[in-house]
C-alpha positions as a Python dict, from the first residue, in 0.01 Angstrom:
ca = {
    (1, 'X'): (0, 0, 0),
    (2, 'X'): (-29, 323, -184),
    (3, 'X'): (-188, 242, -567),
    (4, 'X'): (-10, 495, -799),
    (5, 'X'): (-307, 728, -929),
    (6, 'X'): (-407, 915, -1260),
    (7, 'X'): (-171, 1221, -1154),
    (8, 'X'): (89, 1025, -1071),
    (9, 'X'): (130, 930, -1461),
    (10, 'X'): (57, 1262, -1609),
    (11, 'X'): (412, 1359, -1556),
    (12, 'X'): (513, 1048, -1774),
    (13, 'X'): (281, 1092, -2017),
    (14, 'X'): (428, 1462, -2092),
    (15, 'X'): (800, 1338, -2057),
    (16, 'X'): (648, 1092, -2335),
    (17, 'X'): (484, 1323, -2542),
    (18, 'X'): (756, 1552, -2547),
    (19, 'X'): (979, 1259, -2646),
    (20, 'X'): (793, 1187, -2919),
    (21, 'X'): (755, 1552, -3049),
    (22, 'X'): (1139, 1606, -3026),
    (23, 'X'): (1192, 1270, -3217),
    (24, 'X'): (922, 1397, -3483),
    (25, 'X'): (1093, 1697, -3519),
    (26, 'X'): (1456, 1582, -3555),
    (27, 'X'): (1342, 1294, -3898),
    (28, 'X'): (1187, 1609, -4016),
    (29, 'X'): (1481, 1818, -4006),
    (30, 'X'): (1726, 1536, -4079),
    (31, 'X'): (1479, 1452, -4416),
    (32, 'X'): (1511, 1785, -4498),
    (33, 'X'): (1882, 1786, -4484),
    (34, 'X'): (1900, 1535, -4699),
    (35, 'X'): (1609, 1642, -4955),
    (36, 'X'): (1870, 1990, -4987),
    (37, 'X'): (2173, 1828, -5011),
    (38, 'X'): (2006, 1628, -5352),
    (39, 'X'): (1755, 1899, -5515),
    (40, 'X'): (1822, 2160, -5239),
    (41, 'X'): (1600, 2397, -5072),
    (42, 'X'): (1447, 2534, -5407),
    (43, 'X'): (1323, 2243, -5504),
    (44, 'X'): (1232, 2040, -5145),
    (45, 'X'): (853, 2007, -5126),
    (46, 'X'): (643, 1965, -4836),
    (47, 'X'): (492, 1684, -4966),
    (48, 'X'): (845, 1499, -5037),
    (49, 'X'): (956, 1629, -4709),
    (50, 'X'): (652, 1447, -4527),
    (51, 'X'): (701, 1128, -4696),
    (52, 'X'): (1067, 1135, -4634),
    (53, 'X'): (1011, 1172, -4242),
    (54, 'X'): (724, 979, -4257),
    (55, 'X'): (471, 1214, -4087),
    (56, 'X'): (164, 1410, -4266),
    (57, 'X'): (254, 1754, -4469),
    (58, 'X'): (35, 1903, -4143),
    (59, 'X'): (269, 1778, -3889),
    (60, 'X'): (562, 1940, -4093),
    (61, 'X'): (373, 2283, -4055),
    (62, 'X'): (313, 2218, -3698),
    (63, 'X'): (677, 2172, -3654),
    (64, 'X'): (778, 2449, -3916),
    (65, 'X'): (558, 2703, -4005),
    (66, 'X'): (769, 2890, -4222),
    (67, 'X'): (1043, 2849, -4408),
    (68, 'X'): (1281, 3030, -4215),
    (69, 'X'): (1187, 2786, -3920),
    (70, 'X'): (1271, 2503, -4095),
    (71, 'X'): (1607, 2650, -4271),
    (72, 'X'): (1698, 2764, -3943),
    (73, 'X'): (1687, 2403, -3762),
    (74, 'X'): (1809, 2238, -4070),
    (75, 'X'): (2095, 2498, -4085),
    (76, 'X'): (2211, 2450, -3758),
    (77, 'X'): (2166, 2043, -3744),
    (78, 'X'): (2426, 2013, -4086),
    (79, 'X'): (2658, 2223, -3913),
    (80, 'X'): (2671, 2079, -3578),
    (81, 'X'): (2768, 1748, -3743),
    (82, 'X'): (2994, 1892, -4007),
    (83, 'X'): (3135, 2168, -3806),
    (84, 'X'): (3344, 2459, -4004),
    (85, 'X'): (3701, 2497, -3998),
    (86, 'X'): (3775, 2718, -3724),
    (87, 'X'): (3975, 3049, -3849),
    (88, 'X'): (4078, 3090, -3446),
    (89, 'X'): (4358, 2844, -3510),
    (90, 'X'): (4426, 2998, -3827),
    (91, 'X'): (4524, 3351, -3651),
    (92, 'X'): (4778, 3168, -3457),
    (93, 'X'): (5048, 3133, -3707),
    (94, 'X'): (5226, 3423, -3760),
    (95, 'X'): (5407, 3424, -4125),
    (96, 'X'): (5052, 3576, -4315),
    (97, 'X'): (5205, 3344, -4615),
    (98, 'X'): (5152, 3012, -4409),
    (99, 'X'): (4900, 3133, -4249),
    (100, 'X'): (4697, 3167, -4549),
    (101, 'X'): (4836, 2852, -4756),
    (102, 'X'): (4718, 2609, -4440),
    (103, 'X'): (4367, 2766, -4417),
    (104, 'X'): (4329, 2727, -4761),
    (105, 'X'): (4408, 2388, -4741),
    (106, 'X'): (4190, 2300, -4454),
    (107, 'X'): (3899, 2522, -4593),
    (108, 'X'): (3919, 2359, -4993),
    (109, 'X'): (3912, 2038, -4828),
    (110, 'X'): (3654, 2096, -4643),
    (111, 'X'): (3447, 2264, -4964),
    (112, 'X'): (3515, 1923, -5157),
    (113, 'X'): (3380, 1712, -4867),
    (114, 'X'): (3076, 1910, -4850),
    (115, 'X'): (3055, 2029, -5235),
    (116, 'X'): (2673, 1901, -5280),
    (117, 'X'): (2507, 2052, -5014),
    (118, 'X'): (2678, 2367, -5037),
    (119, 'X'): (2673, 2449, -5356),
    (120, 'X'): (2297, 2359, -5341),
    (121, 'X'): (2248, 2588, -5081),
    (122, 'X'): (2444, 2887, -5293),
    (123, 'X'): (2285, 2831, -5573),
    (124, 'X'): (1929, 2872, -5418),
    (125, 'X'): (1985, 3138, -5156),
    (126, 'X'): (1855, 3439, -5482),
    (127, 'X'): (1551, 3210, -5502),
    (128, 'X'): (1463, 3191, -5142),
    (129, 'X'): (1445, 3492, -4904),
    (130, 'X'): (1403, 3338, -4599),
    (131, 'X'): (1753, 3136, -4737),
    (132, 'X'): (1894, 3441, -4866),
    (133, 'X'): (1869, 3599, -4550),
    (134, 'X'): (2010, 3270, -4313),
    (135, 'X'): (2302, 3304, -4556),
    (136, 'X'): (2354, 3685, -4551),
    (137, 'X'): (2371, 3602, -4175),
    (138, 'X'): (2527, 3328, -4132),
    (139, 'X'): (2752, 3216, -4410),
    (140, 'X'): (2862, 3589, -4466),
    (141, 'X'): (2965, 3613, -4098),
    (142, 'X'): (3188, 3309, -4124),
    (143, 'X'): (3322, 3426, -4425),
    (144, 'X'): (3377, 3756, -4279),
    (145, 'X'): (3541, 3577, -3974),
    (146, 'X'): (3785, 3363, -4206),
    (147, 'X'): (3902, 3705, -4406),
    (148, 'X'): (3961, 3862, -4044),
    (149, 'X'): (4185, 3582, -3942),
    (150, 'X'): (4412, 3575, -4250),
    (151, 'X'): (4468, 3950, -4306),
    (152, 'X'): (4684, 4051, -4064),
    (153, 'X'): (5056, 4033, -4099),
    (154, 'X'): (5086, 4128, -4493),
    (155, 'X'): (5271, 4428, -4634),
    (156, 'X'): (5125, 4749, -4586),
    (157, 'X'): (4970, 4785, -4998),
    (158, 'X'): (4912, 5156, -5090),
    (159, 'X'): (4578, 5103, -5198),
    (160, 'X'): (4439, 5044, -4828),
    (161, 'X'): (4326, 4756, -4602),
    (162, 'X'): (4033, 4710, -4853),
    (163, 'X'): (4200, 4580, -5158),
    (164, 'X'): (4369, 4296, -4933),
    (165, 'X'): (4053, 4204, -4765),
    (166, 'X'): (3887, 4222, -5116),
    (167, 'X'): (4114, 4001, -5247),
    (168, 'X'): (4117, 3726, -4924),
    (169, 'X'): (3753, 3718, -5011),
    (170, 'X'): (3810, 3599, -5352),
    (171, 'X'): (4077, 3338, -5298),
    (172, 'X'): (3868, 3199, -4971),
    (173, 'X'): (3500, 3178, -5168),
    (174, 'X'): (3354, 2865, -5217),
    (175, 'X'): (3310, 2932, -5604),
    (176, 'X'): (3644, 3066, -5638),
    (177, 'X'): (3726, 2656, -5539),
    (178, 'X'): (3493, 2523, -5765),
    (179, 'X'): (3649, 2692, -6024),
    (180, 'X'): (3978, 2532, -5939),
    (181, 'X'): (3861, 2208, -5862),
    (182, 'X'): (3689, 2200, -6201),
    (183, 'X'): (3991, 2263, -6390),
    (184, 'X'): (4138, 1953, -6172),
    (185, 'X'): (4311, 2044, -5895),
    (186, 'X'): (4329, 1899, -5609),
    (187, 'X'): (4272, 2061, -5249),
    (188, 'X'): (4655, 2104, -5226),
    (189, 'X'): (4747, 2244, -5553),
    (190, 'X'): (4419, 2461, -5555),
    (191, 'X'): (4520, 2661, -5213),
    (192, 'X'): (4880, 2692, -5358),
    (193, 'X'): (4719, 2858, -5702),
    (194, 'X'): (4495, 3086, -5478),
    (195, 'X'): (4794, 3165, -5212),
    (196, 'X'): (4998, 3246, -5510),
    (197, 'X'): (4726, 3468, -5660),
    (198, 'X'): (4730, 3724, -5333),
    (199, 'X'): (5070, 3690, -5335),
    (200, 'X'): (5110, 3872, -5642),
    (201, 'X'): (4830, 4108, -5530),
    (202, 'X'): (5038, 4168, -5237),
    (203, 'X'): (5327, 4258, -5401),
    (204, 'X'): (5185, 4469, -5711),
}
């Protein structure tokens, strides 16, 4: 009978290790998550963050040594589990006016549902420039995607491509809905204020 030796295991032991590392590093990224979706990234302390994921402020470091490491991860993990509306489907419809009144809709609703965490993260991105960077990055290339999708299709306006795009960038910004939703609107009647907004852009 062959008796299973010392490097036999050592493969284990690394599969386990590495188990344990990735496990250590998702609480800390899903703590963090949560610490910016209450104070936000400004205020999220190492110190809150390792009590939170219940690991020492040194194992966060190990993890993430700098803030962009640990925006980056936490970025990506809030996304991939509340993914953004996708302005491909958007750039299907052809009437620009539907078009634009159904993205609007699906893109308010989905700024309510996620209201704390990104206005948190708006709010502290001129604090932070590791943030300020992720969100020149990423949220401006979204953004940048969504006015893509809905500006095709409109009268030609005299002042250029520009002032449409300029405007799509107002009526699709994330403030521009808080705005609305402050003075009581719902998701609905907010996109139909906004779509009626470039509308008359459109036609001045």
């Amino acid at each position: 009978m062959k008796i299973m030796g010392e490097g036999s295991k050592r493969p284990y032991r690394k599969r386990k290790r590495a188990r344990s590392e990735e496990e250590t590093r998702l609480r800390i990224t899903e703590a963090a998550v949560e610490l910016h979706g209450t104070v936000g990234p400004a205020k999220t302390k190492v110190t809150e963050l390792a009590e939170l994921a219940g690991v020492s402020r040194m194992t966060v470091y190990n993890h993430f040594p700098t803030d962009a490491d640990l925006l980056a991860a936490c970025s990506s993990h809030w996304a991939s589990r509340n993914p953004f509306p996708d302005p491909k489907r958007w750039a299907e419809v052809g009437d620009p006016a539907r078009r634009l009144a159904s993205a609007l809709a699906e893109l308010y609703g989905w700024y309510g549902a996620n209201r704390q965490m990104l206005g948190n993260v708006l709010r502290d991105a001129p604090l932070m420039p590791a943030l300020g960077a992720l969100m020149g990055d990423f949220w401006g290339g979204y953004m940048d995607s969504v006015v893509a999708a809905l500006s095709h299709g409109w009268p030609p306006d005299p002042r250029g491509d520009s002032a449409l795009r300029a405007t799509l960038r107002v009526v699709v910004d994330f403030h521009t809905w808080q705005i609305l939703d402050a003075c009581g609107l719902d998701h609905g009647e907010a996109a139909g204020v906004a779509s009626r907004m470039l509308g008359a852009a459109t036609a001045g």
